[in-house]
N, C-alpha and C positions, 0 to 999 in steps of 0.2 A: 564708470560710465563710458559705452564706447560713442566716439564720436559721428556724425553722418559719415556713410564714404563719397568722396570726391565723384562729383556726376559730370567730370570733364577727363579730356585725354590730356595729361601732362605733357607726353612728349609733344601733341601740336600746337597745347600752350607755347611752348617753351621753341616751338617753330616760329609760331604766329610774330612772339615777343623779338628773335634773333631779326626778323625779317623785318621790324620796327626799327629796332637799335640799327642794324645794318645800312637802314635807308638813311635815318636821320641824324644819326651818331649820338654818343649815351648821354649830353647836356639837351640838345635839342630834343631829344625822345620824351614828352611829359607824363607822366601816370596815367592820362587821358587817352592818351597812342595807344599804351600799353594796356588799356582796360577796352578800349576799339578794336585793338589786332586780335586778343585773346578772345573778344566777347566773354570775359571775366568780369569779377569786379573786384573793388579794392581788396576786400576781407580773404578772396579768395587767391588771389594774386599771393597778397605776402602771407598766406599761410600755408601754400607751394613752394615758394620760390623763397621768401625771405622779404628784406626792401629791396629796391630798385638795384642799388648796387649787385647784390646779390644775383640777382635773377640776370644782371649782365654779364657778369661773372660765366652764369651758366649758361648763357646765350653764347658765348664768346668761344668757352671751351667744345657746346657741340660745332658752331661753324668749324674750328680747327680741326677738332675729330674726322668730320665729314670730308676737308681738305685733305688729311694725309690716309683717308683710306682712300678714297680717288688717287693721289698718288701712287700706295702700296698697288692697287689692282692694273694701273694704267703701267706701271715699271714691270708687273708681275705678267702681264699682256702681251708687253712689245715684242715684236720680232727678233728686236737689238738692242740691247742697251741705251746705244744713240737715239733709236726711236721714241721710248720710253724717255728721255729726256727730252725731246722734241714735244712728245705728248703730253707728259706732265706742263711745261710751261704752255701749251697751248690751251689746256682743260682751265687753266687758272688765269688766263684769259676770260675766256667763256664763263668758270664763277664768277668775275669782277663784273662784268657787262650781263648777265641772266636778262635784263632787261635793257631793252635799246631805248626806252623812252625815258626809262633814269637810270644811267648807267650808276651804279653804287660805290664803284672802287673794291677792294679787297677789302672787307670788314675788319682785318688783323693790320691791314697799314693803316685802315681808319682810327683803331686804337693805340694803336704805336704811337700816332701824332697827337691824337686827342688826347691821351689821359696816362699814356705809359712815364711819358717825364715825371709824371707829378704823383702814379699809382703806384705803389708797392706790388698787389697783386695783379695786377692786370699785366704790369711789366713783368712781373714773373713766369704766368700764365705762356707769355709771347715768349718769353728766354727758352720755357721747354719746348713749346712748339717748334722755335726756329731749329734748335738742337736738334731734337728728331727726325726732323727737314730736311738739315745739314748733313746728318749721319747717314742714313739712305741716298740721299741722290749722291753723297760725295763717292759712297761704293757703287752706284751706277757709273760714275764718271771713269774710276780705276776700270770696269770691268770694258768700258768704251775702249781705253786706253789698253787695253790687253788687244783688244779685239782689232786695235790698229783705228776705229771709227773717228779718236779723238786724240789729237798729236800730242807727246810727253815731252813737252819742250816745258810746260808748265805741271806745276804739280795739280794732284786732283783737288786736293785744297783751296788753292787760288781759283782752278777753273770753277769749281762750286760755291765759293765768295762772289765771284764777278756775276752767274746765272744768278743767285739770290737776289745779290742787291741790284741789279739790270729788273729784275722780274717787279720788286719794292718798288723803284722808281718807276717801271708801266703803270703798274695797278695804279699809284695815285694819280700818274697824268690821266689817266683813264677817266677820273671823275670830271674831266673837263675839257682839255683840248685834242685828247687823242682817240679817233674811231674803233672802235672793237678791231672794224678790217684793217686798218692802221697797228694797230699793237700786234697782232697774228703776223704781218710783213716784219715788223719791228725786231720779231720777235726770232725769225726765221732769220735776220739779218746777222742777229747777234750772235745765235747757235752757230752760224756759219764763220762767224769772223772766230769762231775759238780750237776752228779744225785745225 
């Protein structure tokens, strides 16, 4: 017997549901949210997505997808090297804040803090992403440093630890004391202090 086919678009389920989790983080997000955002319903939800876990899970992995192809195209773009790091952490500004009346924060440092200490997967999820992260902008940094853009007094290494974790600690003051236009100067300060 074959079953009905699905009379919904998964990918903007799976938009709707990202854009739920994202606002409220995955304890406060209740089945309610997630049957409001989708305009689903229960039955239909986890037999998509799986339970709630799950379907976070696959919320979490598209937001990051989305994040490091905006990077690949924004480094694949730049004029320079340096620019393309300038760009990149300025785009991922503008992901964290999309909305100035609730600024969200970075939905991956959202997770990081909410649920990676205590999740297996979710922290693993985050370990490949930063990896992949780490491995691209770090050979942007070398090719800056070739180009004279960014000084070799520090290795590319270090300089791509310090833009990471600088970028981590924006995005979550983001959700609270600091203005979008605020992290963009922040942000410009910091790129600066690592010529």
């Amino acid at each position: 017997m074959v079953g009905r086919p699905r009379e919904f678009d998964t990918e903007e389920a799976l938009d709707a549901a990202m854009q739920a989790f994202w606002a409220k983080g995955y304890e406060a997000t209740s089945l309610v949210d997630l049957m409001d955002a989708t305009g689903l319903h229960k039955g239909s939800l986890y037999q998509a997505f799986g339970d709630k876990h799950a379907l976070f899970i696959q919320a979490l992995k598209r937001y990051l997808a989305e994040m490091r192809r905006q990077k690949t195209e924004l480094l694949k773009n730049a004029s320079t090297p340096f620019d393309g790091i300038q760009a990149v952490a300025h785009a991922l500004i503008d992901m964290a804040d999309a909305e100035s009346i609730c600024p969200k924060g970075c939905m991956a440092i959202n997770a990081l803090v909410e649920l990676a200490p205590h999740d297996a997967k979710v922290k693993r999820v985050l370990e490949d992403h930063v990896a992949a992260m780490r491995t691209s902008l770090e050979e942007t940094v070398v090719l800056a440093q070739d180009a004279g853009q960014i000084g070799s007094t520090r290795s590319a290494a270090l300089i791509t630890s310090l833009i990471m974790t600088f970028m981590a600690g924006l995005a979550a003051q983001m959700k609270g004391p600091i203005s979008k236009e605020q992290a963009h100067a922040l942000v410009d300060a910091q790129i600066q202090a690592l010529i």
